[in-house]
N, C-alpha and C positions, 0 to 999 in steps of 0.2 A: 733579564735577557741572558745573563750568564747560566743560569740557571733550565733556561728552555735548549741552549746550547746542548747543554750536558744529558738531556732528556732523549734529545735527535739522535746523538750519538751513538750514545747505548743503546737504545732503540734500533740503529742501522747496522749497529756492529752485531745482531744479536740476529737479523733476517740470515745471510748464509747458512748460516747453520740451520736455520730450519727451512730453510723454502727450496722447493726443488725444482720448479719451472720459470717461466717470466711471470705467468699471471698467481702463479704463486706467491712470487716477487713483489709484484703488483700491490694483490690485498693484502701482504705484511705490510707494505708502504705506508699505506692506507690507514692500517691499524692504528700503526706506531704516528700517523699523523695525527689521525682523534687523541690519540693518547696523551702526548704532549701537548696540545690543546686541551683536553681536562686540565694538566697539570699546572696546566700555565695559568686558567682560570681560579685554579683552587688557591695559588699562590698568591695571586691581584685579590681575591676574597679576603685570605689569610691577613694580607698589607692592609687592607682597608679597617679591618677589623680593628688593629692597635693603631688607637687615637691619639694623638698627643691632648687630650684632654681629657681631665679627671673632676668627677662629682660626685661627693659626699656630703651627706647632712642628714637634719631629722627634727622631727616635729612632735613635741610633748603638751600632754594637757595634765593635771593635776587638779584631784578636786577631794574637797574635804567636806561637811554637813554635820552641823550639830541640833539635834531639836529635844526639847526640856517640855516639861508638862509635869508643874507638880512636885519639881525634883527640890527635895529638900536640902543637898548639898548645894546648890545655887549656881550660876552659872550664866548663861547668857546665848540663848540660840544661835547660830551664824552658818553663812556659807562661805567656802571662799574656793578663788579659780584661781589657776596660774597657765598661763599656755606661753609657751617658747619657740620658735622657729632659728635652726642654726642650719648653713649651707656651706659648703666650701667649692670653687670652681676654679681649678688649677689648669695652664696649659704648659709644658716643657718639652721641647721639641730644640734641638741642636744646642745651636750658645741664647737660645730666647726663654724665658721663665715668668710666668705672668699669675701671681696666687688672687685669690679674692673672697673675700669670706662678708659673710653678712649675719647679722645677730638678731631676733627682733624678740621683745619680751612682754607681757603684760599679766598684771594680776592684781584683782579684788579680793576683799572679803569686804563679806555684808553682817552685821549682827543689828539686834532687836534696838539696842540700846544706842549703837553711833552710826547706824545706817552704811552705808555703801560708801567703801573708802579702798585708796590706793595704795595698792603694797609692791607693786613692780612697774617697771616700764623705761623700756631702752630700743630704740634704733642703731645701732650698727653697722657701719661698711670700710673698707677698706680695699685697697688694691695696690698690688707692687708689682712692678715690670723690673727686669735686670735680664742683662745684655753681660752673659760669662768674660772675664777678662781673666782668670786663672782658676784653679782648680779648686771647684767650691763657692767660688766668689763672684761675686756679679758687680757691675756699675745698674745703680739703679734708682727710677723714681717713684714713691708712693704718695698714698693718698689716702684720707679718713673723713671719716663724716660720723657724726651724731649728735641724738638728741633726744626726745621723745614722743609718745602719742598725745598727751592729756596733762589737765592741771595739776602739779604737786603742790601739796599745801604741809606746813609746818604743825599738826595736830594739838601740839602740847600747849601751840601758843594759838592758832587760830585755824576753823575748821569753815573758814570763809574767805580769808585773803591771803590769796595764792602766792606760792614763791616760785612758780617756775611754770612753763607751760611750751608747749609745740613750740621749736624755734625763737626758747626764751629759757634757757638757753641752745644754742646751736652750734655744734662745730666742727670747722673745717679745713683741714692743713694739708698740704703738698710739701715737698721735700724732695732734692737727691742728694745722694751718697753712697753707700755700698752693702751688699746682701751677701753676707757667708751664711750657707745649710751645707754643715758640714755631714749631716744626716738628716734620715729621710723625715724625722723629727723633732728636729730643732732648725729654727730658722731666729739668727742675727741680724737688725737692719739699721743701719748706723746714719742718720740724714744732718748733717754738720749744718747745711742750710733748709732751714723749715720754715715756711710760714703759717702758720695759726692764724684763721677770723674765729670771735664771738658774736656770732649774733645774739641779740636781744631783738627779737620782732616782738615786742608787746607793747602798748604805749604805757599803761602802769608798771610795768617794770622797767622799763627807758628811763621813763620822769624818773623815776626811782633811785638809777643810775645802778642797777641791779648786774651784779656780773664783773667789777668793775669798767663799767661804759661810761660813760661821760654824761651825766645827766640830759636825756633828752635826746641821745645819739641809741643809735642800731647795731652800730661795729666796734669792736677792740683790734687792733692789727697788731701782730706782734712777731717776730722774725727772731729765730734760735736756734739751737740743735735739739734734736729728737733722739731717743736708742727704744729699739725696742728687741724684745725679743718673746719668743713664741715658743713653746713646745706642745707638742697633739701626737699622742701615743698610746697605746693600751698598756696600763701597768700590770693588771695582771688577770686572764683569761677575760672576763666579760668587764672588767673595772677599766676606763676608758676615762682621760686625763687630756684637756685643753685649758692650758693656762696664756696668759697676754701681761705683760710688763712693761707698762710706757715710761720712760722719763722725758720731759722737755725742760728748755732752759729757757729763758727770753732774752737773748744777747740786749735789749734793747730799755728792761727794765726788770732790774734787784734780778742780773744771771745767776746768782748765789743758792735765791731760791728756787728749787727744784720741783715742778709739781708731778705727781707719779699716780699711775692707773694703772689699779691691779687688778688683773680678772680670773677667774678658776672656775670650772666648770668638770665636777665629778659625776660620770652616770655609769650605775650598776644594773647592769642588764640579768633582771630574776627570772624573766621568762624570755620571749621570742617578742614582745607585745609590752610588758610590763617590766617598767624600769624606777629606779631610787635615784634621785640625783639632788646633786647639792652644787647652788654657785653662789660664792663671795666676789663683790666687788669692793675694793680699797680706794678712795681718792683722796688727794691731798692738794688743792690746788690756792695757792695763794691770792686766785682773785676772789675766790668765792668765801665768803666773810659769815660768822654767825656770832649772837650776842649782841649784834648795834643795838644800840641807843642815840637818843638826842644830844648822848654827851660825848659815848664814847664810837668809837666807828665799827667796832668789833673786831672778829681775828678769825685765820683761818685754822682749821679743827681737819680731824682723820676723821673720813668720813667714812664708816662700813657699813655693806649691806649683803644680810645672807638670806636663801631662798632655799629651803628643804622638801622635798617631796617624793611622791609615791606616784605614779599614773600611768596613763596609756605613753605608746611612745612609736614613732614608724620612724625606722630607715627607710634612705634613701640612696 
């Protein structure tokens, strides 16, 4: 409004001087009324335009082909696919700040000799709201989920009975406390009160008591604090850096022990189309157990997983 003020103004202040009768008068009036109407339009266009809301993300497939005939050096035919889907959908607008990001992952390879087996696979989401209380700093509550598409099986030991599968495990934790982004690429998220569910929806891994669940039960409930932190930046020209750092505690059993999820996600953009990217994920999580036996119970172990590739690739 201030803005249409100053338009009329100068517009009016600017007819004496050129107009020399009334009806001269007149259709400068006139002019200067269309005028500041454009301008006023172009301004309400201009506003509407910057959105407090931001999306970014991008979709990769990765594909690899081996085929042999004959080949005296030996080897083993195979195919394998990797596809990734990563989104981010941010709103920030006054003292209100609301990020959300979501991960989705899946990948095969096929060869001659062990047939069709899984080498990826993760669903991810999250979401944080903060409500600014000082500069940089938010009061705020989040939220996570995942798990994955399909059955994971332990190969070395058995390529028939599964250890894990859709919402076996599954998890999902709420939390508040406070969000410092002290820049526009680093986000701190501190949740002092958190609660964590594990689901186990399978009924052989239930009986099982798989997850540390209670043999025969679905849920783990478990109430701690969380930290996480985030950075999502471009290191350097087309080399583009999204890493995720969880730690939690379980105020409610062995707080001592810390379980921590590490994620890193490198892509080198070679062409416009054609990108190299590499992601490790780290976990360390004290329910999740390897080695049982009928005697001994087993322990928990670092658990890494790296994904390298070459493929198609679209922003978004």
């Amino acid at each position: 409004m201030k803005k249409i003020y100053l338009y009329l103004s100068v517009a009016l202040f600017a007819i004496p001087a050129t107009a020399q009768t009334p009806e001269d008068i007149t259709d400068d009036i006139s002019e200067a009324a269309q005028a500041v109407m454009e301008l006023a339009e172009a301004d309400a266009t201009a506003a509407q335009a910057i959105s407090p809301w931001k999306g970014d993300g991008n979709t990769s497939i990765n594909l690899s082909q081996t085929s042999l005939s004959n080949w005296n050096a030996g080897g083993d035919p195979s195919i394998a696919v990797n596809a990734a889907f990563n989104y981010e959908l941010d709103y920030k607008k006054g003292k209100h700040l609301w990020t959300n990001r979501l991960e989705l992952a899946y990948g095969i390879n096929n060869t001659a000799s062990n047939g069709t087996r899984k080498t990826n696979d993760k669903i991810y989401f999250s979401s944080n709201y903060g409500y600014l209380l000082a500069s940089k700093l938010y009061i705020s509550a989040t939220a996570t989920f995942n798990t994955q598409f399909a059955k994971g099986y332990d190969y070395a030991v058995s390529s028939t009975d599964y250890t894990s599968t859709f919402m076996a495990p599954g998890y999902l934790s709420g939390g508040i406390g406070l969000t410092y982004a002290p820049t526009a690429w680093l986000t701190l998220i501190v949740s002092p009160a958190t609660y964590r569910a594990t689901f186990v929806c399978d009924d052989k891994l239930s009986l099982a008591g798989a997850f540390s669940v209670t043999p025969g039960k679905r849920l783990l409930n478990e109430f701690g604090a969380n930290i996480r932190a985030e950075v999502n930046t471009t290191i350097w020209k087309k080399l583009s850096l999204y890493t995720r750092l969880d730690f939690y505690s379980n105020y409610l059993d062995k707080p001592q022990n810390i379980d921590v999820n590490w994620d890193i996600q490198l892509n080198y953009a070679l062409t416009s189309w054609l990108t190299a990217n590499l992601q490790v994920n780290m976990i360390y999580d004290d329910n999740i157990l390897f080695g049982a036996t009928d005697d001994t119970p087993g322990s928990p172990r670092l658990q890494i997983k790296e994904v390298l590739g070459i493929g198609l690739q679209a922003n978004f």
